[in-house]
C-alpha positions in Angstrom: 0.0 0.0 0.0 3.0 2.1 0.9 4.0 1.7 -2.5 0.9 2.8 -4.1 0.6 6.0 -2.5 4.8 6.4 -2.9 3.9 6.7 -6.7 0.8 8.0 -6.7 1.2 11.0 -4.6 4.7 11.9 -3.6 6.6 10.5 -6.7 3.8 10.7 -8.8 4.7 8.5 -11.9 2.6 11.0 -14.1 4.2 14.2 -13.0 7.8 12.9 -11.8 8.4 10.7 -14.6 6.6 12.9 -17.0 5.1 9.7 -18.0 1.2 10.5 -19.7 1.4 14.2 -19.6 0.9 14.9 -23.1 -1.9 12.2 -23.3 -3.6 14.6 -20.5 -3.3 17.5 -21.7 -4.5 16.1 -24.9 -7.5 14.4 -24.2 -9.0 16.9 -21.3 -11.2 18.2 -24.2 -13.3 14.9 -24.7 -14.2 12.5 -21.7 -15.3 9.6 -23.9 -11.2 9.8 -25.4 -10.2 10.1 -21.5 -12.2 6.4 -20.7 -11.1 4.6 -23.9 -7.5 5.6 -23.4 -7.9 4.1 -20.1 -9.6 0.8 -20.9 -7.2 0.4 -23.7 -3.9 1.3 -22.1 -4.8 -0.9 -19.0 -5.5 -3.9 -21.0 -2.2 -3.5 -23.0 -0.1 -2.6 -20.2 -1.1 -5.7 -18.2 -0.9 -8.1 -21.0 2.7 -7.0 -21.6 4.2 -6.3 -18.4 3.1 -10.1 -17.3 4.3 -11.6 -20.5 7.2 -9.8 -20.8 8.4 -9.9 -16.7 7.7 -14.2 -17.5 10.3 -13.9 -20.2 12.4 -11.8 -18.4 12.4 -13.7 -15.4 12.5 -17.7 -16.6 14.4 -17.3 -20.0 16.5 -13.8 -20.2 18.0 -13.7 -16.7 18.5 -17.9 -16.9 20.5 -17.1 -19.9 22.3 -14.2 -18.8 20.5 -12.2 -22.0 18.9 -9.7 -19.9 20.3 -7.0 -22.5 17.8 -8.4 -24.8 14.5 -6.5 -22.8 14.3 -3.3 -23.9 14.2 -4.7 -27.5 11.9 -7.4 -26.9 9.9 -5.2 -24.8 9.1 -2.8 -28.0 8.5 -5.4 -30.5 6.4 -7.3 -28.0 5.1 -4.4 -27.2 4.4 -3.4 -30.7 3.3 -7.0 -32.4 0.7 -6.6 -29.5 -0.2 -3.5 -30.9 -0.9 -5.1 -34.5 -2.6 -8.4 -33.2 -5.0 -6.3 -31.7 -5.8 -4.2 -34.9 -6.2 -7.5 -36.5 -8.5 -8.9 -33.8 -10.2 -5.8 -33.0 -11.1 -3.6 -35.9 -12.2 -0.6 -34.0 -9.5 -0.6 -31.4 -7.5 1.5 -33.8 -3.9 0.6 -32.2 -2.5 3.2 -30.0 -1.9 6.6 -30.9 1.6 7.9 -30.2 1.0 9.7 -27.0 -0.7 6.9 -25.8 2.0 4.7 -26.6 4.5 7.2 -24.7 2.1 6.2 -21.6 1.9 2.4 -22.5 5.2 2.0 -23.4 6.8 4.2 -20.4 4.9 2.2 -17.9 5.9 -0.9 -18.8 9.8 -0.1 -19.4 9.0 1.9 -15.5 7.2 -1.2 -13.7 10.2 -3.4 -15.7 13.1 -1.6 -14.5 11.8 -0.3 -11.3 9.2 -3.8 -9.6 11.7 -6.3 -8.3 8.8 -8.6 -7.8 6.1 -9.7 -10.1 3.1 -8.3 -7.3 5.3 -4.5 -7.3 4.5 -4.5 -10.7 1.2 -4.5 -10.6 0.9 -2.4 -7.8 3.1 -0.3 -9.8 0.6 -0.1 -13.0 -2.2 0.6 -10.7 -0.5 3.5 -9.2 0.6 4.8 -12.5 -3.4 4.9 -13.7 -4.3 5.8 -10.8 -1.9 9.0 -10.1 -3.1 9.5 -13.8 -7.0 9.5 -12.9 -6.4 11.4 -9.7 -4.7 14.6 -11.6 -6.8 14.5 -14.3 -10.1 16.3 -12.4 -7.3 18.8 -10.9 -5.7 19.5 -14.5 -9.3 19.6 -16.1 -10.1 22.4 -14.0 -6.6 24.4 -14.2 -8.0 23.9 -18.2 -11.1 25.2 -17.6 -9.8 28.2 -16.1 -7.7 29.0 -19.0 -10.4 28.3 -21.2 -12.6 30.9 -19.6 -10.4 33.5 -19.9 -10.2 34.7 -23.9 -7.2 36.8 -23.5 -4.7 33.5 -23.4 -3.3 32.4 -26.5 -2.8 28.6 -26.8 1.5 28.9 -25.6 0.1 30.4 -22.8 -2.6 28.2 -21.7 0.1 25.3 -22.2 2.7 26.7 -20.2 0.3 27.8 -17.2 -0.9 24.3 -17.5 2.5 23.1 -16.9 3.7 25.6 -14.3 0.4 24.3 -12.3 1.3 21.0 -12.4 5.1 21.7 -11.4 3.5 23.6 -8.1 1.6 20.7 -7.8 4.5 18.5 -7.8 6.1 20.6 -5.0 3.2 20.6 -2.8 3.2 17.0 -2.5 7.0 17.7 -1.1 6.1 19.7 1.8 5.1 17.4 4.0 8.8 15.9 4.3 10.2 19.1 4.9 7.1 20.2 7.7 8.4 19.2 10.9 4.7 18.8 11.8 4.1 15.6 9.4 
């Protein structure tokens, strides 16, 4: 549980990591983009992080290949992505700042789980910081929207300077002496 909130809240994965940032700011416009991106990354992400820690952990590190994983992690990774085009017509594959996402958790809960049960707690946290910031971030949008005099730079980099102060408030509490 520890672990969850670690990378949820004080090392948020999203904001930290900058893993899913773009893919927020992105898809704040349309809610209906916002749930598909969720089903669909989650399925992926799950799928290949348990295939590809089983290979890792019974073949590559047996064999001593463990150099092998970050390029068997993108071509699993991406012959996933064609079997379900094939399989699903409408699932459209993964756009590219969805595979940033995708493709960042995975090589994150990889590198960074040493067991199989840290990885998944890792992948829920990562959706899960993701879900969390995305009602904060939708109404730091809102704001801007309201507001005619911001061009679209402007919006963007307000956007991120929000999120950075964010960031830093989750930090206080380590430095409080009061926590």
């Amino acid at each position: 549980m520890s672990l969850i909130i670690f990378y949820t809240f004080v090392s948020s994965i999203v904001f930290v990591y900058g893993i899913g940032l773009e893919c927020l700011y992105i898809y704040l416009e349309n809610p209906k983009k916002v749930y598909a991106f969720f089903i669909k990354n989650v399925i992926v992400v799950l799928i290949s992080v348990s295939l590809v820690w089983a290979l890792c952990r019974y073949i590559l590190n047996p064999l001593g290949a463990g150099f092998l994983l970050p390029v068997l992690t993108i071509s699993f990774l991406e012959a996933l992505n064609l079997i379900f085009k094939l399989v699903w017509p409408k699932f459209n594959g993964l756009k590219p700042e969805e595979k940033i996402f995708s493709w960042g958790l995975v090589f994150f809960c990889l590198y960074q789980a040493s067991t199989y049960r840290e990885c998944l707690a890792l992948i829920f946290s990562g959706f899960f910081s993701l879900f969390v910031f995305l009602f904060v971030l939708n109404a730091i949008k809102q704001k801007t929207a309201d507001k005619e005099s911001f061009t679209e730079w402007k919006k963007a980099s307000l956007f991120l300077i929000s999120m950075g102060l964010m960031l830093s408030a989750f930090y206080l509490t380590d430095l409080s002496p009061f926590f």
